[in-house]
mmCIF file of the N, C-alpha and C atoms, coordinates in Angstrom:
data_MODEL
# 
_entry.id   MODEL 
# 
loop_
_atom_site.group_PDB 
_atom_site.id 
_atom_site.type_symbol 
_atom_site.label_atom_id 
_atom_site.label_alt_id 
_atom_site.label_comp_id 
_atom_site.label_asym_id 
_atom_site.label_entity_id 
_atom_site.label_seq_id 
_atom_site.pdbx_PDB_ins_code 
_atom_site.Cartn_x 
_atom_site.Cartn_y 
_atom_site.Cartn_z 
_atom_site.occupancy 
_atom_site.B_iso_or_equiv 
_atom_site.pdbx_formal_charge 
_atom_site.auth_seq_id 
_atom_site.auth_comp_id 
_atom_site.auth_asym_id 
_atom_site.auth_atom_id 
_atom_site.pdbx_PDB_model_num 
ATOM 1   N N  . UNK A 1 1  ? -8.272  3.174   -0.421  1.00 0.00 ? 1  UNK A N  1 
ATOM 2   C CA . UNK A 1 1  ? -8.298  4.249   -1.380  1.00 0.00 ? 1  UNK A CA 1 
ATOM 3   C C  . UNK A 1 1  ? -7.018  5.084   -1.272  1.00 0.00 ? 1  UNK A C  1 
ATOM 4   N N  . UNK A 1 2  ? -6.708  5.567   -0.223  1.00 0.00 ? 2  UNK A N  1 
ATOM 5   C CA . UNK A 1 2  ? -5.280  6.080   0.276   1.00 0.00 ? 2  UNK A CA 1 
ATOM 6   C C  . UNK A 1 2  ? -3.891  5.596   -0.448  1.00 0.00 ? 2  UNK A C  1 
ATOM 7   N N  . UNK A 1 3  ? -3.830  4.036   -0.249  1.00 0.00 ? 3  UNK A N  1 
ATOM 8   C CA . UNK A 1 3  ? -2.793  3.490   -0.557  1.00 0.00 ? 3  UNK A CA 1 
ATOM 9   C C  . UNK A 1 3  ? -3.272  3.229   -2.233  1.00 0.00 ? 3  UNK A C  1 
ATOM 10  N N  . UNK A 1 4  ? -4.075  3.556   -2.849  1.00 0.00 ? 4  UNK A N  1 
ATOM 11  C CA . UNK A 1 4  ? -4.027  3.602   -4.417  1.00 0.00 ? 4  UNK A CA 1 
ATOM 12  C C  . UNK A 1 4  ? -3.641  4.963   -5.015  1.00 0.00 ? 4  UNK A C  1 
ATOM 13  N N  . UNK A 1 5  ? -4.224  6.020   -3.948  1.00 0.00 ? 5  UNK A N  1 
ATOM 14  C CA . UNK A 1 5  ? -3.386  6.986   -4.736  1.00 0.00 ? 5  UNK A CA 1 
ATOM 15  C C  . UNK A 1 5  ? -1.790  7.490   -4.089  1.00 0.00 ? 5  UNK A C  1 
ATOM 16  N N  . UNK A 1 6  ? -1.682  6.760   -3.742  1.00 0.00 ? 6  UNK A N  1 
ATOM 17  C CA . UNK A 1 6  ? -0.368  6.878   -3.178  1.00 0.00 ? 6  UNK A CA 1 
ATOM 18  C C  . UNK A 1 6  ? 0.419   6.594   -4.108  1.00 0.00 ? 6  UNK A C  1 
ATOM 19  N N  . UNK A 1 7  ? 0.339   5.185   -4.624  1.00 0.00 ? 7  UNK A N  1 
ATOM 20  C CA . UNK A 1 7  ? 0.803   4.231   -5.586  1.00 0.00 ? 7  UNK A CA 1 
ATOM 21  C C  . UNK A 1 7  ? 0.711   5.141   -6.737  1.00 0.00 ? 7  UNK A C  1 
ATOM 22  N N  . UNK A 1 8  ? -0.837  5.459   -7.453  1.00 0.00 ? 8  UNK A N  1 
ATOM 23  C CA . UNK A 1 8  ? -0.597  5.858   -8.371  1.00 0.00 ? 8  UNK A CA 1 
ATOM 24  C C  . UNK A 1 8  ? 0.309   7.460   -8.581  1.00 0.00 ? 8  UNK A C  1 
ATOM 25  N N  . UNK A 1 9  ? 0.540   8.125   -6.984  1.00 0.00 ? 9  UNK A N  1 
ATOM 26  C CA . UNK A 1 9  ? 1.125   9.515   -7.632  1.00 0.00 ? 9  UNK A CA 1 
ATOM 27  C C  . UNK A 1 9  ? 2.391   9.265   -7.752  1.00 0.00 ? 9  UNK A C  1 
ATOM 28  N N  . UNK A 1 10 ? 3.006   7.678   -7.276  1.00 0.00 ? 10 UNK A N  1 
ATOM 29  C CA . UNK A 1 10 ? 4.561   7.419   -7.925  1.00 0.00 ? 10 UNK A CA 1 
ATOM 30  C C  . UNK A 1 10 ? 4.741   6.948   -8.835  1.00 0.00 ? 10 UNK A C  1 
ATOM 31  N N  . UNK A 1 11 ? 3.632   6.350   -9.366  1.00 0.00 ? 11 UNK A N  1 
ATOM 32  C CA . UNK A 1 11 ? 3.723   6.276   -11.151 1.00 0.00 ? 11 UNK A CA 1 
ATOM 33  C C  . UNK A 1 11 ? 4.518   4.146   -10.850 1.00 0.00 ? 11 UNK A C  1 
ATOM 34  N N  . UNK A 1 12 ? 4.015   3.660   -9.657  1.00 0.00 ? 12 UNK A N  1 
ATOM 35  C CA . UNK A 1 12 ? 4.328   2.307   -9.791  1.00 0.00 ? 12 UNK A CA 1 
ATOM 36  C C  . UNK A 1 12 ? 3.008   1.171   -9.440  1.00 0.00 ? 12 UNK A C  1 
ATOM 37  N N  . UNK A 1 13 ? 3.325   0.577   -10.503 1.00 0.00 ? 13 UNK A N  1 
ATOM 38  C CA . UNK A 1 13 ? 2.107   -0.814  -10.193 1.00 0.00 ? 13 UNK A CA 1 
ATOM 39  C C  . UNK A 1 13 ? 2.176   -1.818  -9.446  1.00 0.00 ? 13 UNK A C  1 
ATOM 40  N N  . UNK A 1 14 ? 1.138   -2.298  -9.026  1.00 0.00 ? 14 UNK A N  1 
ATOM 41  C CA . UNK A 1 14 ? 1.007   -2.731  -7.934  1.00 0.00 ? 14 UNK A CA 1 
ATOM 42  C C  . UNK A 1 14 ? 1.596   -4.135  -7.900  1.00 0.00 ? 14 UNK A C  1 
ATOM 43  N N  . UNK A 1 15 ? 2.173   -4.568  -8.652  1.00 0.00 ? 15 UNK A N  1 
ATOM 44  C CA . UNK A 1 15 ? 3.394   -5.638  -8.373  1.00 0.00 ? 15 UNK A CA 1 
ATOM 45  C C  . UNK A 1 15 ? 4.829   -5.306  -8.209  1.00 0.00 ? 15 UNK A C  1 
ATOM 46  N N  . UNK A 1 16 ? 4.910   -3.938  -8.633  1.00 0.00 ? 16 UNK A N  1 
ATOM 47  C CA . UNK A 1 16 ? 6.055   -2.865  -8.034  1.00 0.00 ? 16 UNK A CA 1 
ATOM 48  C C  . UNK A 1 16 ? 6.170   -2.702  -6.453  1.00 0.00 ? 16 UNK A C  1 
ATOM 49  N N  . UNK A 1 17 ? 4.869   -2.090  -6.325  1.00 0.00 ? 17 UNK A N  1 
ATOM 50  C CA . UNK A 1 17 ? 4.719   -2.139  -4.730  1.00 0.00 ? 17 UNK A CA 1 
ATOM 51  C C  . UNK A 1 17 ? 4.754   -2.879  -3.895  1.00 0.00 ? 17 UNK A C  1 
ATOM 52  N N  . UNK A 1 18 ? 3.751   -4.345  -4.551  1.00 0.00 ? 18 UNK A N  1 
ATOM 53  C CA . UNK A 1 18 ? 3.952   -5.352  -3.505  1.00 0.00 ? 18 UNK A CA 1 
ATOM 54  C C  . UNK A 1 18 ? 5.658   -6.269  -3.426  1.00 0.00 ? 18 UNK A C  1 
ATOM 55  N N  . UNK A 1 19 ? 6.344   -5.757  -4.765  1.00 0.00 ? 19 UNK A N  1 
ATOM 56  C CA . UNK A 1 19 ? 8.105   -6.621  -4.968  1.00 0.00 ? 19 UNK A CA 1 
ATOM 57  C C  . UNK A 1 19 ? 8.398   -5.766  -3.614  1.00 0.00 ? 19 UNK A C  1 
ATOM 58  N N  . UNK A 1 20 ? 8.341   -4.452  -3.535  1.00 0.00 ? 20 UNK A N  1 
ATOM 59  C CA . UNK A 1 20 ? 9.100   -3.006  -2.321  1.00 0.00 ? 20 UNK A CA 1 
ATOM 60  C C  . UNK A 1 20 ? 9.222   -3.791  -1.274  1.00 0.00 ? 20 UNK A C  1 
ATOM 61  N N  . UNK A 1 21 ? 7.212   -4.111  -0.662  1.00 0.00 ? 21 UNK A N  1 
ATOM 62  C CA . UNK A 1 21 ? 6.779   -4.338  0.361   1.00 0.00 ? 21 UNK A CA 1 
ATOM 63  C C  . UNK A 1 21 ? 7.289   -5.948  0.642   1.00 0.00 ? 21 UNK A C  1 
ATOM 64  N N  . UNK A 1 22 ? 7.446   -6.573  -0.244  1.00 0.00 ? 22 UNK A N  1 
ATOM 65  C CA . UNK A 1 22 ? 7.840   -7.839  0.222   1.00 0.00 ? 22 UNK A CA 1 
ATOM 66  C C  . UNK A 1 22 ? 6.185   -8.602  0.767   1.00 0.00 ? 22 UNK A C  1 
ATOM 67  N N  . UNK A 1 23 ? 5.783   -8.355  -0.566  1.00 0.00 ? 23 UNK A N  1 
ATOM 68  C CA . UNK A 1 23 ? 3.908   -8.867  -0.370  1.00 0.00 ? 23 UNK A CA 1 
ATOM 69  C C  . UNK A 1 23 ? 3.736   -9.618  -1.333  1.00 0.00 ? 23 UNK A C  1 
ATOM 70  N N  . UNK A 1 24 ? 2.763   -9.938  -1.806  1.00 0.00 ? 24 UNK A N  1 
ATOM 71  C CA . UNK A 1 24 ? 1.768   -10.695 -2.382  1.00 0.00 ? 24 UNK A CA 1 
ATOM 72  C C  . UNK A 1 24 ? 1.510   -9.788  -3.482  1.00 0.00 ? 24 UNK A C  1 
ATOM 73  N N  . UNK A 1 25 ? 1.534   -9.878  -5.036  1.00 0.00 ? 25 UNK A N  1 
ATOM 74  C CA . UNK A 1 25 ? 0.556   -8.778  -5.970  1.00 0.00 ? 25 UNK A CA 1 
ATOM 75  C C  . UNK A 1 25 ? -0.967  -8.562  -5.468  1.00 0.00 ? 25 UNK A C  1 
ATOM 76  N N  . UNK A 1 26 ? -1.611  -10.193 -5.169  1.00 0.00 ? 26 UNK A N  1 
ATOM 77  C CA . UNK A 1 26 ? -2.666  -10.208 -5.141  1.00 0.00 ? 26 UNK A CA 1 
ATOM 78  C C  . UNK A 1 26 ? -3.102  -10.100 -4.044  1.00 0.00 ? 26 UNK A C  1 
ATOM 79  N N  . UNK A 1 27 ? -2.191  -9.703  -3.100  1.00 0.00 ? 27 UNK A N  1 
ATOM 80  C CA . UNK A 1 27 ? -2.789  -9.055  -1.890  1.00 0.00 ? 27 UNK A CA 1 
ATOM 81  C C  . UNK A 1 27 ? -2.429  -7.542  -1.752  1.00 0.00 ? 27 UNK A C  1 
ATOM 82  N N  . UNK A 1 28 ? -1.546  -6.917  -2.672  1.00 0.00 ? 28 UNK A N  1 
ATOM 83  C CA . UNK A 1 28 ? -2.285  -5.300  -2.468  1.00 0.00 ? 28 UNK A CA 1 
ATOM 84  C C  . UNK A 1 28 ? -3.305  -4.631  -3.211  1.00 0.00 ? 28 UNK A C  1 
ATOM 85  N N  . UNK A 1 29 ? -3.278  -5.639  -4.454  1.00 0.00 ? 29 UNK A N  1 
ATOM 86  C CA . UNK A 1 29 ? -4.553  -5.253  -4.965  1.00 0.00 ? 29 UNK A CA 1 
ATOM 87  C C  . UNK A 1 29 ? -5.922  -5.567  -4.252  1.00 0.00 ? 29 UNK A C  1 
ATOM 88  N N  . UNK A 1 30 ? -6.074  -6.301  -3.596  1.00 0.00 ? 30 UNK A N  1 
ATOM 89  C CA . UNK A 1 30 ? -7.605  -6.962  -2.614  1.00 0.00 ? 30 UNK A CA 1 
ATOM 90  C C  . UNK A 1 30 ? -6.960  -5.844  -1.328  1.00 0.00 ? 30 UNK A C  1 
ATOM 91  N N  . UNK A 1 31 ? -6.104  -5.427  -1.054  1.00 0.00 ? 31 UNK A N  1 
ATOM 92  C CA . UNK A 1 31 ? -6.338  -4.414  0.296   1.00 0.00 ? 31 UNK A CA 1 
ATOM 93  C C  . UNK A 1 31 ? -6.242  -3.072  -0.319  1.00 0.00 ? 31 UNK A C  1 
ATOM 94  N N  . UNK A 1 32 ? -5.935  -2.684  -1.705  1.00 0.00 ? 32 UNK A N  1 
ATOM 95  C CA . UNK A 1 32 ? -6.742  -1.798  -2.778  1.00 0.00 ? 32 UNK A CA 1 
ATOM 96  C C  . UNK A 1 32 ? -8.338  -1.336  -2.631  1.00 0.00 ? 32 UNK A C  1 
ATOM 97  N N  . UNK A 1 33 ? -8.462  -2.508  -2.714  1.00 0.00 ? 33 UNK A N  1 
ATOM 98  C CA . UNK A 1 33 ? -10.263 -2.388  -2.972  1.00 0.00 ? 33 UNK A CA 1 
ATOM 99  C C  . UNK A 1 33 ? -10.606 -2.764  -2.060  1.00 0.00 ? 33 UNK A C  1 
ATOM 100 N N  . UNK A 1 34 ? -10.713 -2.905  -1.095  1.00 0.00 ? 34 UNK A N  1 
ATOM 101 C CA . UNK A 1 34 ? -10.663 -2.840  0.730   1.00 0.00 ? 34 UNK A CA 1 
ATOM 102 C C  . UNK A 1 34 ? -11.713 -4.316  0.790   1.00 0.00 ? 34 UNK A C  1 
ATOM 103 N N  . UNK A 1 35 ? -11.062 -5.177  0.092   1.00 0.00 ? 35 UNK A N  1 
ATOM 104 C CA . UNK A 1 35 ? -11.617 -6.579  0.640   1.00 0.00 ? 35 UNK A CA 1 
ATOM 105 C C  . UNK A 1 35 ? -10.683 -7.171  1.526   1.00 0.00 ? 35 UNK A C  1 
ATOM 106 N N  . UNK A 1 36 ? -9.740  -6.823  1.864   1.00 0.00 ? 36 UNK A N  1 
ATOM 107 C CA . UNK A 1 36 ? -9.193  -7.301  2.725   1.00 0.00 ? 36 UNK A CA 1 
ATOM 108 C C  . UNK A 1 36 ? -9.092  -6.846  4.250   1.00 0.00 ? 36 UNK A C  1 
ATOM 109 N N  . UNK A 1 37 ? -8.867  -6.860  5.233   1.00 0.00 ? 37 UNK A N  1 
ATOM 110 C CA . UNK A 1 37 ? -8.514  -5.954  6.763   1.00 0.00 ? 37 UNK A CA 1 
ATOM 111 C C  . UNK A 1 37 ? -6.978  -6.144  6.599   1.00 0.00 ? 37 UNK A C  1 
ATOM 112 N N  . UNK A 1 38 ? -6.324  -5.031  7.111   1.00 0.00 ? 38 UNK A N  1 
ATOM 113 C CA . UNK A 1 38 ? -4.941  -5.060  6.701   1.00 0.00 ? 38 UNK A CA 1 
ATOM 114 C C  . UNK A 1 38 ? -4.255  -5.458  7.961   1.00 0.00 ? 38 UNK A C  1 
ATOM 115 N N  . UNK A 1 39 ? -2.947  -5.892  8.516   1.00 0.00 ? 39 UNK A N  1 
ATOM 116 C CA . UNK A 1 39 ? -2.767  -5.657  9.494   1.00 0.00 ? 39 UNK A CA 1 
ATOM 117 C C  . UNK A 1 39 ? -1.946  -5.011  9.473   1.00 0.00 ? 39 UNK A C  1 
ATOM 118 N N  . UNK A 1 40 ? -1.753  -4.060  11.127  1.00 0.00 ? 40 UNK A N  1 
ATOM 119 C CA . UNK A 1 40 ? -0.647  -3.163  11.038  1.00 0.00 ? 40 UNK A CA 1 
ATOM 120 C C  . UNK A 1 40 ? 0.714   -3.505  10.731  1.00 0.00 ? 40 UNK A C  1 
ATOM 121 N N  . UNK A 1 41 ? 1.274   -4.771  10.761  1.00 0.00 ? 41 UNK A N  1 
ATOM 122 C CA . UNK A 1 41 ? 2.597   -4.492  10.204  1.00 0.00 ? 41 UNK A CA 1 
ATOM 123 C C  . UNK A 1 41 ? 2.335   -4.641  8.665   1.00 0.00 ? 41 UNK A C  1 
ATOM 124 N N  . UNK A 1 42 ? 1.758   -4.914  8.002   1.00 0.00 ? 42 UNK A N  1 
ATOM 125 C CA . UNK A 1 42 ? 1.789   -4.928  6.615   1.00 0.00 ? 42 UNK A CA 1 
ATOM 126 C C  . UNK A 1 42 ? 1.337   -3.693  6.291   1.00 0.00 ? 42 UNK A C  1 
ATOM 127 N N  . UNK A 1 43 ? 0.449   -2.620  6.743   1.00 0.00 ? 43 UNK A N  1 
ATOM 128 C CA . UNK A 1 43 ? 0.377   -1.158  6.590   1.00 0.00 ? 43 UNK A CA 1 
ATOM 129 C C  . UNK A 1 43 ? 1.898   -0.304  6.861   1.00 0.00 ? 43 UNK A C  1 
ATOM 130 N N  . UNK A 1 44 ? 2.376   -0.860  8.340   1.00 0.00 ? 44 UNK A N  1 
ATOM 131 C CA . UNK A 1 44 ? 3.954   -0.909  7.927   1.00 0.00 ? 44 UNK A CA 1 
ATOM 132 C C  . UNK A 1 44 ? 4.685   -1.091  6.870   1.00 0.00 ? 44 UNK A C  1 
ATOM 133 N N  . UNK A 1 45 ? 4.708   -2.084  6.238   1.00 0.00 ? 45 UNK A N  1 
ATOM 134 C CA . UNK A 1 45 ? 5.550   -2.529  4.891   1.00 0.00 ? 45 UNK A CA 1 
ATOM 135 C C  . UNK A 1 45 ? 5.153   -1.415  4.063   1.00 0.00 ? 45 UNK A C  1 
ATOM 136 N N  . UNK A 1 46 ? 4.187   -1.413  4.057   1.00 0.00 ? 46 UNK A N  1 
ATOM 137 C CA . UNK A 1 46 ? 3.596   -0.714  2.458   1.00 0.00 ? 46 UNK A CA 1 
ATOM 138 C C  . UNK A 1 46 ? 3.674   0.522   2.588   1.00 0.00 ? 46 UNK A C  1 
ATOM 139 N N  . UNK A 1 47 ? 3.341   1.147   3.926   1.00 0.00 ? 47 UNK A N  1 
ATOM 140 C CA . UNK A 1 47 ? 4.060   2.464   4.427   1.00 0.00 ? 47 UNK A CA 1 
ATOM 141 C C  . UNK A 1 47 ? 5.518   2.794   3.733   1.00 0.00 ? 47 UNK A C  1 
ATOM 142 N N  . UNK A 1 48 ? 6.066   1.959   4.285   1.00 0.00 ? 48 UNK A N  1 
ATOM 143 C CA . UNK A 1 48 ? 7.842   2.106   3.886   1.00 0.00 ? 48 UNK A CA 1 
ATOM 144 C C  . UNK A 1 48 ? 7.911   2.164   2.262   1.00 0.00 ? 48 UNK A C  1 
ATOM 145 N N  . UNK A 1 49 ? 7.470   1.045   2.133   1.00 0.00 ? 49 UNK A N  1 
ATOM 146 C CA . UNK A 1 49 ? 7.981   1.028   0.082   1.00 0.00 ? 49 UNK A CA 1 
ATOM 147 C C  . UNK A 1 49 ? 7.256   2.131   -0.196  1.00 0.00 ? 49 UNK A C  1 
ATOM 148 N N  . UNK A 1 50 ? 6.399   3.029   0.079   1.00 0.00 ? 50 UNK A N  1 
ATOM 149 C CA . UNK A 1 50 ? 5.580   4.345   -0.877  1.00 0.00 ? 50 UNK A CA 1 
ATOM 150 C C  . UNK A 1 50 ? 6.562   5.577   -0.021  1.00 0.00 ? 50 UNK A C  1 
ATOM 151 N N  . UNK A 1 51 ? 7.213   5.067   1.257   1.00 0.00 ? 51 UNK A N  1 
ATOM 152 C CA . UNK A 1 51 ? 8.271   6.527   2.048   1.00 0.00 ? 51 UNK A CA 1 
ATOM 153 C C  . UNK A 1 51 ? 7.305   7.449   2.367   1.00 0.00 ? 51 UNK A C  1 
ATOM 154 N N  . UNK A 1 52 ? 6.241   6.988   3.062   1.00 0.00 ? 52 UNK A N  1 
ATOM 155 C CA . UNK A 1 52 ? 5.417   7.357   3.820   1.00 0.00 ? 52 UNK A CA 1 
ATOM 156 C C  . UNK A 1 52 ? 5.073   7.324   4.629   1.00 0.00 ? 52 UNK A C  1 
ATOM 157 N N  . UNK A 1 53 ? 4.723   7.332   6.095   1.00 0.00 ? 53 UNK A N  1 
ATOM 158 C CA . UNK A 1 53 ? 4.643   6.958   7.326   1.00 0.00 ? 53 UNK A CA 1 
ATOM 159 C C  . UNK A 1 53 ? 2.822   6.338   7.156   1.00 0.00 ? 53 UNK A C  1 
ATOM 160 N N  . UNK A 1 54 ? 3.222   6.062   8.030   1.00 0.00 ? 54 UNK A N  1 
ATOM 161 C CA . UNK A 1 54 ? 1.658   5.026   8.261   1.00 0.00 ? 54 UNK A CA 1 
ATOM 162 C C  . UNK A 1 54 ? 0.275   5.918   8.407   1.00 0.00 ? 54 UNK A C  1 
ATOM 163 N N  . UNK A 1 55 ? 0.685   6.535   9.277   1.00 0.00 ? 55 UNK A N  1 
ATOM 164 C CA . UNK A 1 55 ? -0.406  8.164   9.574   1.00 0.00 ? 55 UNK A CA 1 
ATOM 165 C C  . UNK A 1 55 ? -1.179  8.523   8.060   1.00 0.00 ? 55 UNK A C  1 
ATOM 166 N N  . UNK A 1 56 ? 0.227   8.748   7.295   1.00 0.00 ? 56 UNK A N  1 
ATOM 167 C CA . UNK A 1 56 ? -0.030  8.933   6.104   1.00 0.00 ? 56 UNK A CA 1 
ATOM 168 C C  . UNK A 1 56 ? -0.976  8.380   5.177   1.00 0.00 ? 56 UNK A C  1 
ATOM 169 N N  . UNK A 1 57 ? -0.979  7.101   5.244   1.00 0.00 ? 57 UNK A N  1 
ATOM 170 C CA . UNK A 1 57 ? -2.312  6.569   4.696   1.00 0.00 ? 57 UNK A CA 1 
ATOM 171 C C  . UNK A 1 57 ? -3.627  6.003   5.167   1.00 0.00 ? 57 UNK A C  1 
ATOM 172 N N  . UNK A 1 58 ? -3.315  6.518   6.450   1.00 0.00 ? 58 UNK A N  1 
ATOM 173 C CA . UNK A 1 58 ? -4.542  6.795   7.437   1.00 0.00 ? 58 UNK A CA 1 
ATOM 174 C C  . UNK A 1 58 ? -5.810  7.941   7.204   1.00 0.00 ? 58 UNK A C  1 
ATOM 175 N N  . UNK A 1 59 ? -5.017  9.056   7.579   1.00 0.00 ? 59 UNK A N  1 
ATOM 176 C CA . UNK A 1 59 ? -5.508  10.278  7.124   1.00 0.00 ? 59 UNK A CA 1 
ATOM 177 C C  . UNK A 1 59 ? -6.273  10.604  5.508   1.00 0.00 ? 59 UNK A C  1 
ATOM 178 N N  . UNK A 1 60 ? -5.065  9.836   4.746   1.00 0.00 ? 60 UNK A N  1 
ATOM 179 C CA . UNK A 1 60 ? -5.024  10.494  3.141   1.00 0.00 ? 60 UNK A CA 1 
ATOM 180 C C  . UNK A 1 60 ? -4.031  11.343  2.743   1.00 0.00 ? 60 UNK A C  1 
ATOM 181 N N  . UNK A 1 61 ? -3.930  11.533  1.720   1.00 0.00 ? 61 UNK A N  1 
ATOM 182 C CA . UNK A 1 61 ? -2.990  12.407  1.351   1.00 0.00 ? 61 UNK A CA 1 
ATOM 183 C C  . UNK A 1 61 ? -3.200  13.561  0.530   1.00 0.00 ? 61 UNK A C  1 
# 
């Protein structure tokens, strides 16, 4: 939930995010909707492309 509104308060879609992160489309959308378990370096990646620290989408924002 974190990392969707993250996404959405930069106004980029989620094949935006996943080109940043160097991911999968169809894997930030499934760790979107929390069917996936993420691992920490890919919470890493996705951290970085939104310029957020990891904490950050831990907590919420």
């Amino acid at each position: 939930m974190n990392l969707r509104k993250a996404r959405l308060a930069r106004d980029i879609s989620q094949e935006e995010l996943a080109e940043l992160a160097e991911l999968h489309r169809t894997y930030v959308g499934s760790v979107e909707r929390g069917e996936r378990n993420i691992s920490i370096d890919n919470m890493e990646r996705l951290a970085t492309a939104l310029q957020l620290d990891v904490i950050e989408l831990l907590q919420g924002i």
